[in-house]
C-alpha positions in Angstrom: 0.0 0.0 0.0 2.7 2.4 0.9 5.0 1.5 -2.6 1.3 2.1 -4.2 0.9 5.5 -2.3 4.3 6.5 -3.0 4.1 6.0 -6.8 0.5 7.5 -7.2 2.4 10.9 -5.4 5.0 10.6 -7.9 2.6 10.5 -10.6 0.6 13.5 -9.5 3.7 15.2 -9.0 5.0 14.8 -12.5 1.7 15.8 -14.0 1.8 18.9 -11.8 5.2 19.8 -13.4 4.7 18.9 -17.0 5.3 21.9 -19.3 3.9 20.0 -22.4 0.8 21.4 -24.0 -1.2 18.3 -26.0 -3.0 20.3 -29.1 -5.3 19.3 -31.0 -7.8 20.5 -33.5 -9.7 21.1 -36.9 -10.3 23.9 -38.7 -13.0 22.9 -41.9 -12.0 23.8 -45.0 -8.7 24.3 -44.4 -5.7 23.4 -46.7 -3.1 21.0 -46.2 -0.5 23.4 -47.2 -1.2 25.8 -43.8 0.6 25.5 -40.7 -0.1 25.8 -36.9 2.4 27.7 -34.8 2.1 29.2 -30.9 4.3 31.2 -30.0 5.2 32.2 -25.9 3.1 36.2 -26.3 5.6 37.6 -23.3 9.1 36.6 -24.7 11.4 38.4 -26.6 12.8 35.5 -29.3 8.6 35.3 -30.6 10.1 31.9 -32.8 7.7 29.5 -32.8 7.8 26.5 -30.0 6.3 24.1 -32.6 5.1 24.0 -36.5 2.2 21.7 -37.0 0.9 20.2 -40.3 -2.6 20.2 -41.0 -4.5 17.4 -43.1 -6.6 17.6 -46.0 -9.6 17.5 -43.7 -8.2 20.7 -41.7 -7.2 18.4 -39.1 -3.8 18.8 -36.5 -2.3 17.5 -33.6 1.3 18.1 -32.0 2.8 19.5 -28.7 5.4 21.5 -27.4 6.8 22.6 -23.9 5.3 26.0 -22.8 8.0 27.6 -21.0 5.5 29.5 -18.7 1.7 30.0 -17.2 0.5 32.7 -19.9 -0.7 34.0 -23.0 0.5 32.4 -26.3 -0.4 33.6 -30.1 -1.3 31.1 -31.8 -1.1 31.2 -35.6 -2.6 29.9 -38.7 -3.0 30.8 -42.5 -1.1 33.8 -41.4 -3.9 35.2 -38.9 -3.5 34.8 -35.1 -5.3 34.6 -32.3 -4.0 35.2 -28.5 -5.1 32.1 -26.1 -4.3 31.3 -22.9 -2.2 27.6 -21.8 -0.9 26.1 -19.2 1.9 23.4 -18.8 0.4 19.3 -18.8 -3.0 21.3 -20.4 -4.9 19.3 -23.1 -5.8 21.7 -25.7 -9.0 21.1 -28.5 -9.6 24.2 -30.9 -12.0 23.6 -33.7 -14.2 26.3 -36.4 -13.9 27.0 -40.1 -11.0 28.1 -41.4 -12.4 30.9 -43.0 -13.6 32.3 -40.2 -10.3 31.9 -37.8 -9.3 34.1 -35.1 -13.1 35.6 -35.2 -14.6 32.3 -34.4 -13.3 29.3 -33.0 -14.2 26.9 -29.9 -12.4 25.4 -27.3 -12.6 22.5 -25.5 -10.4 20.2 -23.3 -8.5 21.7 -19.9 -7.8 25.2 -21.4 -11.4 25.8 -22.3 -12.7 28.0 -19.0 -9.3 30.0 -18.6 -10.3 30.8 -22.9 -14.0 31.1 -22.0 -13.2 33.5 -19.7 -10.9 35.9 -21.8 -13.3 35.7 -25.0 -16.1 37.0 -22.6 -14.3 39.4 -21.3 -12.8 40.5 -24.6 -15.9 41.1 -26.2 -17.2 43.2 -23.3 -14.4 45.2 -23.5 -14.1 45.7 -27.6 -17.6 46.9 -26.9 -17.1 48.8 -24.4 -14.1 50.6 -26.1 -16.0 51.5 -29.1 -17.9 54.0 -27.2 -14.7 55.5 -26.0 -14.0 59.1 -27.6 -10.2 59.1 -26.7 -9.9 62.8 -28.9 -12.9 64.0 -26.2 -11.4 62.4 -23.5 -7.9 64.0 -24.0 -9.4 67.2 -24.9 -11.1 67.2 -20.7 -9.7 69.2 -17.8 -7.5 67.1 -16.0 -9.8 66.5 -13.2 -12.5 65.4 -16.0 -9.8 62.8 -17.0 -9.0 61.6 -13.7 -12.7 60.9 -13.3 -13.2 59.3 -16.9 -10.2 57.2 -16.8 -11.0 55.6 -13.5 -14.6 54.7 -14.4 -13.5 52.7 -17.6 -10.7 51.1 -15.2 -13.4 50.5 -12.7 -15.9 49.2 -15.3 -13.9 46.7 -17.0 -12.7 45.3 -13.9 -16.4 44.3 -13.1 -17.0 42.9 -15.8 -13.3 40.9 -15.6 -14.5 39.5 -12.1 -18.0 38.5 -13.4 -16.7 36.9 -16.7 -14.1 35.1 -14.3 -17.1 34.4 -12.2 -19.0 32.9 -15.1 -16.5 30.8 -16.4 -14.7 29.2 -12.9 -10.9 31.2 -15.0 -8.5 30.4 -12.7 -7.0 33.5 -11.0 -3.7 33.3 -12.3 -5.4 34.3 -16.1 -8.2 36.7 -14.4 -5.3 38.7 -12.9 -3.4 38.9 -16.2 -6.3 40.1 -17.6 -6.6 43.3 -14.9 -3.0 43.5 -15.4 -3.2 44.2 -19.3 -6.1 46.9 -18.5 -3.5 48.6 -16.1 -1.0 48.8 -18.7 -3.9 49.9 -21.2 -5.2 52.7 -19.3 -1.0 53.8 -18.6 -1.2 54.1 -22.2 -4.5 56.3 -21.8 -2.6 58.6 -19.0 0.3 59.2 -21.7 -1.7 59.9 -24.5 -3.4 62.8 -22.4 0.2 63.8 -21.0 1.6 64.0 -24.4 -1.7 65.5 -26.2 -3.8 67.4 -23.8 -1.7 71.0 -24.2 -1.8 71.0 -28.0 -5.8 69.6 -27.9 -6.9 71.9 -25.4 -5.0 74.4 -26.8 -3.1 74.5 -23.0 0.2 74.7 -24.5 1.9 75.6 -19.9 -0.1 72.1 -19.5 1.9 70.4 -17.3 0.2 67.2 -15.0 -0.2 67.8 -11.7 0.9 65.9 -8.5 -2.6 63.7 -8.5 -2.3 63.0 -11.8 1.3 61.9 -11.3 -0.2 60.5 -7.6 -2.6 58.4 -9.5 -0.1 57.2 -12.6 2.2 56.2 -9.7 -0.6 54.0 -8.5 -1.0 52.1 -11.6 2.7 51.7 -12.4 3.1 49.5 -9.4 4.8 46.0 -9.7 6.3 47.4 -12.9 8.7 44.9 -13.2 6.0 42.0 -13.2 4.3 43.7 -15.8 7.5 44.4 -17.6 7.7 40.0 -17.9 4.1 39.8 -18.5 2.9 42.3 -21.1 4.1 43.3 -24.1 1.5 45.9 -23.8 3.0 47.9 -20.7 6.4 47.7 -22.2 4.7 49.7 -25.5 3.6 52.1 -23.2 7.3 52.3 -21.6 8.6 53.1 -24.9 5.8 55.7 -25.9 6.3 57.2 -22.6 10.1 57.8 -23.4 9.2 58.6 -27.6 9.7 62.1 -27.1 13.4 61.7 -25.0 14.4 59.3 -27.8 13.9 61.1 -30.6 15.4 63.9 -28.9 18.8 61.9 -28.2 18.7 59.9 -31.5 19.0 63.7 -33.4 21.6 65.3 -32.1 23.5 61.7 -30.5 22.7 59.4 -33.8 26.4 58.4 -35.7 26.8 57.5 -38.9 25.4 54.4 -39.9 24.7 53.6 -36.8 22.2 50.5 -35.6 19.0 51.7 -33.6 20.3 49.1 -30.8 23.4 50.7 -30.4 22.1 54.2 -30.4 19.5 53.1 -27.9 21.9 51.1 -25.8 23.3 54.5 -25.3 20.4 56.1 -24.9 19.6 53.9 -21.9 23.1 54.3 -20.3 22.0 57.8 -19.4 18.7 56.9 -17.7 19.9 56.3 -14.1 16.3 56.1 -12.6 15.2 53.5 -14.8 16.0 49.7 -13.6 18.3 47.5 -15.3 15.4 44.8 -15.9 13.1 47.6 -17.8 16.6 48.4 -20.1 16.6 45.1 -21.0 13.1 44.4 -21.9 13.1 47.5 -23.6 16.4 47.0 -25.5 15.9 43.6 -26.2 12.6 44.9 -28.3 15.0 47.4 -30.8 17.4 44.8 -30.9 14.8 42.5 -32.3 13.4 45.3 -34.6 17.6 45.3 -36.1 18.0 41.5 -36.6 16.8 40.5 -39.8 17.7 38.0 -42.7 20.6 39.1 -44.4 22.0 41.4 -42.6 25.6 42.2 -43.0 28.9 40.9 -41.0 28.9 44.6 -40.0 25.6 44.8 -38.4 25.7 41.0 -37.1 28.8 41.9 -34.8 27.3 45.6 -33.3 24.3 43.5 -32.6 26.5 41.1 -30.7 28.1 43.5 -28.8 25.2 44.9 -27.6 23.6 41.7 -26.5 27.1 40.8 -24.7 27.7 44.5 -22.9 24.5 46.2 -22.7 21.7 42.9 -22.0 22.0 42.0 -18.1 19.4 39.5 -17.6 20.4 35.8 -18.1 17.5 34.6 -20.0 16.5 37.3 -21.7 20.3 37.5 -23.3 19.8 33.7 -24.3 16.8 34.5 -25.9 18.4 37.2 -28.1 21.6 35.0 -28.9 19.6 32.4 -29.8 17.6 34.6 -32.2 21.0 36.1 -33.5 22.1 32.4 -34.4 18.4 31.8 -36.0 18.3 35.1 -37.9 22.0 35.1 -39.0 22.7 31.4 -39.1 25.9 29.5 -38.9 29.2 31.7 -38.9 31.6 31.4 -42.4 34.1 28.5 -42.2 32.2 26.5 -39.3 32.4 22.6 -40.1 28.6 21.4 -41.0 26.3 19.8 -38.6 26.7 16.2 -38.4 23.3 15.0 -36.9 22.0 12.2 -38.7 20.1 12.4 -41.7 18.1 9.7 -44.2 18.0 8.7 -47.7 14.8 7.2 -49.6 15.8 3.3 -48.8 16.7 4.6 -45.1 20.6 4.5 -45.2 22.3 7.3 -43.2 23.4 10.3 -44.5 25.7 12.9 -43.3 26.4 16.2 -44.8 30.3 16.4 -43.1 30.4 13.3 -45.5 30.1 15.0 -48.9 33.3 16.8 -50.0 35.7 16.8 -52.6 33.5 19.2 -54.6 31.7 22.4 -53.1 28.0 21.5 -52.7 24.7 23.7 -52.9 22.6 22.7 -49.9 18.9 23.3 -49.9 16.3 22.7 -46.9 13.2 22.8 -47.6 9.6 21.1 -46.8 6.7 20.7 -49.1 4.3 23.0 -47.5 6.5 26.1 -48.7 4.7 28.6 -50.6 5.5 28.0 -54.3 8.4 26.1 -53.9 7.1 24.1 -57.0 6.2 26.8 -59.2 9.1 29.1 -58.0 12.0 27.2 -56.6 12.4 24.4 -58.6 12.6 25.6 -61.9 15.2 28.4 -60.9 17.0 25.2 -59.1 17.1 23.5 -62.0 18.8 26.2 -64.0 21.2 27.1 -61.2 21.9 23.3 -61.1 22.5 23.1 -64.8 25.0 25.5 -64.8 27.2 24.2 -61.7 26.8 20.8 -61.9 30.0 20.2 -63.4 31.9 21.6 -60.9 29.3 21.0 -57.8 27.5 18.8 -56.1 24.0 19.3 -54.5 21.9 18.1 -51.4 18.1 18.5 -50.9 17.5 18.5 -47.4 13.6 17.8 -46.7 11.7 18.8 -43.3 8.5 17.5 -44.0 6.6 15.8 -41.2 7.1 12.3 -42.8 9.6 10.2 -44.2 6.5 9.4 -46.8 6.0 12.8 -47.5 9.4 13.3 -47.9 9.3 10.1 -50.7 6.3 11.6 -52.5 7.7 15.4 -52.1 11.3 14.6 -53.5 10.3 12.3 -56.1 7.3 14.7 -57.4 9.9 17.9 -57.4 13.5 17.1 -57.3 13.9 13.7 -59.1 15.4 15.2 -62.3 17.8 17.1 -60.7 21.3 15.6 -59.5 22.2 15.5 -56.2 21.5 13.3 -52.8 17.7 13.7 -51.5 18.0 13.2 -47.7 15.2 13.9 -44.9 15.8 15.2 -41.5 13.6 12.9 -39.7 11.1 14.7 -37.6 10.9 17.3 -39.8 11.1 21.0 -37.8 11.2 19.1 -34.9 14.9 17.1 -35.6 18.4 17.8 -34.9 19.8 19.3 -38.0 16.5 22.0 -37.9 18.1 22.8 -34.1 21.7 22.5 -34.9 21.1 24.9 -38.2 18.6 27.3 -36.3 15.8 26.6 -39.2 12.4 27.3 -38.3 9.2 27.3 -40.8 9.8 31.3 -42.0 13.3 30.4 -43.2 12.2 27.7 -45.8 13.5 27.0 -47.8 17.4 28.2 -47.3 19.9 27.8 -49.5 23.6 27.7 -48.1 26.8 27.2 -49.7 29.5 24.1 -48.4 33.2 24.5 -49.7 35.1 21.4 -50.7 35.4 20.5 -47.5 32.5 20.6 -46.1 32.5 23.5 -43.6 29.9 26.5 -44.3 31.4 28.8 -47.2 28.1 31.6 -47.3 25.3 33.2 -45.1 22.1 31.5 -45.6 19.8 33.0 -48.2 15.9 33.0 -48.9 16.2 33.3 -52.7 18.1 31.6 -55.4 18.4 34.4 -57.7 20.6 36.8 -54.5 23.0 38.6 -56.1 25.2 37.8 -53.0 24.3 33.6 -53.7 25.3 33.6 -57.0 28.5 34.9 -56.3 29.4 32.6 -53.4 28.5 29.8 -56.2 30.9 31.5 -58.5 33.7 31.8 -56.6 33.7 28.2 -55.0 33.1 26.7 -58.8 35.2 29.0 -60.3 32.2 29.4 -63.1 30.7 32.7 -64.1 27.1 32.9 -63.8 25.4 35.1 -66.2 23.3 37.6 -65.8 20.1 36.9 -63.2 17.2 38.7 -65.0 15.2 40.2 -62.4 12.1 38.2 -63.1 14.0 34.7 -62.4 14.6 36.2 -58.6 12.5 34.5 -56.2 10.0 36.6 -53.6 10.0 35.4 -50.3 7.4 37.0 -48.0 8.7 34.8 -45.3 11.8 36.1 -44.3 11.3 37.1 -40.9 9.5 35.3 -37.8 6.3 35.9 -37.6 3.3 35.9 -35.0 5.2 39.2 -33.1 2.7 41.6 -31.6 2.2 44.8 -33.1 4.6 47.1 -31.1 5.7 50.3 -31.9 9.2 51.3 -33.5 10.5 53.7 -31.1 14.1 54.6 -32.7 14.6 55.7 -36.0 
């Protein structure tokens, strides 16, 4: 009885711990060529913790490990809706597809925390479209005070009766009241900022029970700065006017808006090191972008190692670095495992003697068929004679990856291989690939080690000659209609924010 007690603890305690989410759903009438993502909505990396497939019936299933307790954006057919999860949480979401984020239901455990914010949501969306915020800036201070804490106080009501309705847990109802804090911080700096030039006040200046009751809301400010998004926007509309005062007569030459903001902050004494870094992470996110140059890749480096304090928020931002900019020039391939057709083992570190083109892509990628291929084909044409080429597939089968490379890549030479697990295997982690970077193209000397930046289209100027100068070939002249588009070149799913630094 006691080994029996003991082990039935041990279970309960495991499930208590879990951080995996179990997700399941269907959305009718969507296509198989759509993906579902989530995304953690309070982080500062926003790459996706998971890329599902979706059937020809609109149906999906997956998990992933939810770092935290919280919001996530979830994300399909390029729309996204916010939902809230929690770790060893079952999760069912089911609608049309047409009609996704406006209309959707959820069942399993995450279905009253969700309940709870779509109630509440749609109170306050109605409630806010009878909000005149030009009128309401345009009151006397004491008219503002007055307005703005009834809207507080109303919403909150209606928070606590929706939570009421629904049995939310408290840990969701109080994020909610927290994201109506930072909301109505957002109202008190738009009147700051507005009221002299509305009113026509232009010695406006707030007074001490305005400041009094701004004070009052800003409490806790550095749970809110790990919680919401939102209150770090209001932060960074709350210092707009310093910024752009500083970036005009401090801003050098060519400059990175990290860098100049890095400095910025370095003369803010009163602000804590935690609300730098949250902030700063946000510009440094705004400058880290596919292809970016050597130049920009090591400022942005040096301001993640000197400026960013916090431990995990500087992982987060290295680790985005690495995803954004990819494997440094001259580092030996990844050797995680990968798979032919029959199932033999494959390695890239294996293929040398000749330089090699190395594609990774999945068969879900927007227009790879129509777009990719037949530029691939030329480009491989051309080369062949003095390179070799490996197709790397991340599809979410090894039979999909059959059927994918056969259909598409059959008539052209080189070794078809499949990272099994698709997005979800080694070489994805070891490489940094994630859904909005297929496919990649990178370029291997003949030794194997990385010889280019990774690039989103075959027809770069900056591709081609990598290709040339490890072939020793001379490409002709890329018309601009054979260069690819890619619309997916940088993560998406990030919440609107404002760009404070220009």
């Amino acid at each position: 009885m006691k080994n029996y007690l003991l082990m039935l603890f041990v279970a309960l305690a495991t499930i208590s711990c879990s951080k995996k989410v179990e997700v399941k759903g269907n959305f009718a009438g969507g296509s198989p060529l759509e993906r579902i993502e989530f995304v953690e909505a309070s982080g500062v990396a926003t790459l996706p913790l998971v890329n599902m497939g979706v059937d020809a019936k609109g149906s999906f299933s997956g998990s992933f490990d939810a770092p935290k307790n919280g919001m996530y954006i979830m994300s399909y057919a390029g729309k996204t809706a916010m939902v809230y999860l929690k770790g060893g949480q079952s999760f069912n979401i089911s609608g049309k597809a047409e009609n996704f984020p406006n209309q959707f239901t959820i069942t399993g455990d995450a279905k009253k925390n969700n309940d709870f914010l779509l109630e509440a949501q749609k109170f306050i969306q109605s409630y806010a479209a009878k909000i005149n915020v030009g009128e309401l800036v345009a009151k006397d201070e004491a008219g503002f005070l007055k307005e703005a804490d009834k809207i507080k106080s109303d919403i909150e009501k209606n928070i606590d009766l929706s939570a009421k309705n629904t049995s939310a847990d408290s840990e969701v109802t109080n994020w909610k009241k927290d994201e109506l804090r930072a909301s109505i911080l957002g109202l008190y700096n738009q009147y700051e900022a507005n009221h002299g030039q509305v009113a026509q006040d232009v010695a406006y200046k707030p007074s001490q029970k305005f400041k009094d009751a701004v004070s009052k809301l800003d409490s806790d400010s550095d749970r809110l700065l790990k919680e919401q998004p939102i209150y770090r926007n209001y932060l960074l509309g709350k210092l707009s006017p310093e910024i752009q005062t500083f970036s005009t007569t401090n801003k050098k030459e060519g400059e990175l808006p990290s860098s100049m903001f890095s400095r910025f902050l370095d003369a803010k004494k009163d602000m804590s090191q935690i609300a730098k870094d949250y902030l700063l992470a946000y510009v440094i996110g705004g400058d880290l972008a596919p292809g970016m140059t050597a130049a920009n890749i090591a400022s942005v480096s040096k301001t993640i190692k000197e400026k960013v304090k916090d431990a995990a928020i500087k992982k987060d931002l290295e680790h985005l670095q690495f995803v954004i900019s990819g494997p440094k020039i001259g580092d030996a391939v990844p050797t995680a495992k990968l798979i032919k057709q029959d199932g033999a083992d494959f390695k890239m570190a294996d293929v040398k003697g000749k330089p090699t083109l190395v594609m990774f892509y999945a068969s879900w990628n927007p227009y790879i068929s129509e777009a990719t291929v037949p530029v691939l084909k030329e480009v491989a044409n051309f080369y062949k004679s003095k390179m070799d080429f490996t197709f790397v597939n991340f599809d979410d089968t090894k039979e999909q990856f059959i059927k994918t490379s056969n259909a598409m890549l059959k008539t052209i030479p080189g070794n078809n291989v499949y990272a099994e697990g698709g997005l979800n295997s080694q070489m994805a982690k070891d490489l940094g690939l994630y859904g909005f970077k297929l496919p990649s193209f990178v370029v291997l000397d003949k030794n194997g080690k990385i010889a280019s930046r990774f690039f989103n289209n075959l027809g770069d100027p900056e591709l081609i000659a990598a290709l040339d100068k490890v072939s020793g070939l001379k490409a002709p002249t890329v018309q601009p209609q054979a260069q690819l588009q890619n619309d997916l070149l940088a993560p998406q799913n990030q919440a609107p924010q404002p760009a404070p630094v220009k």
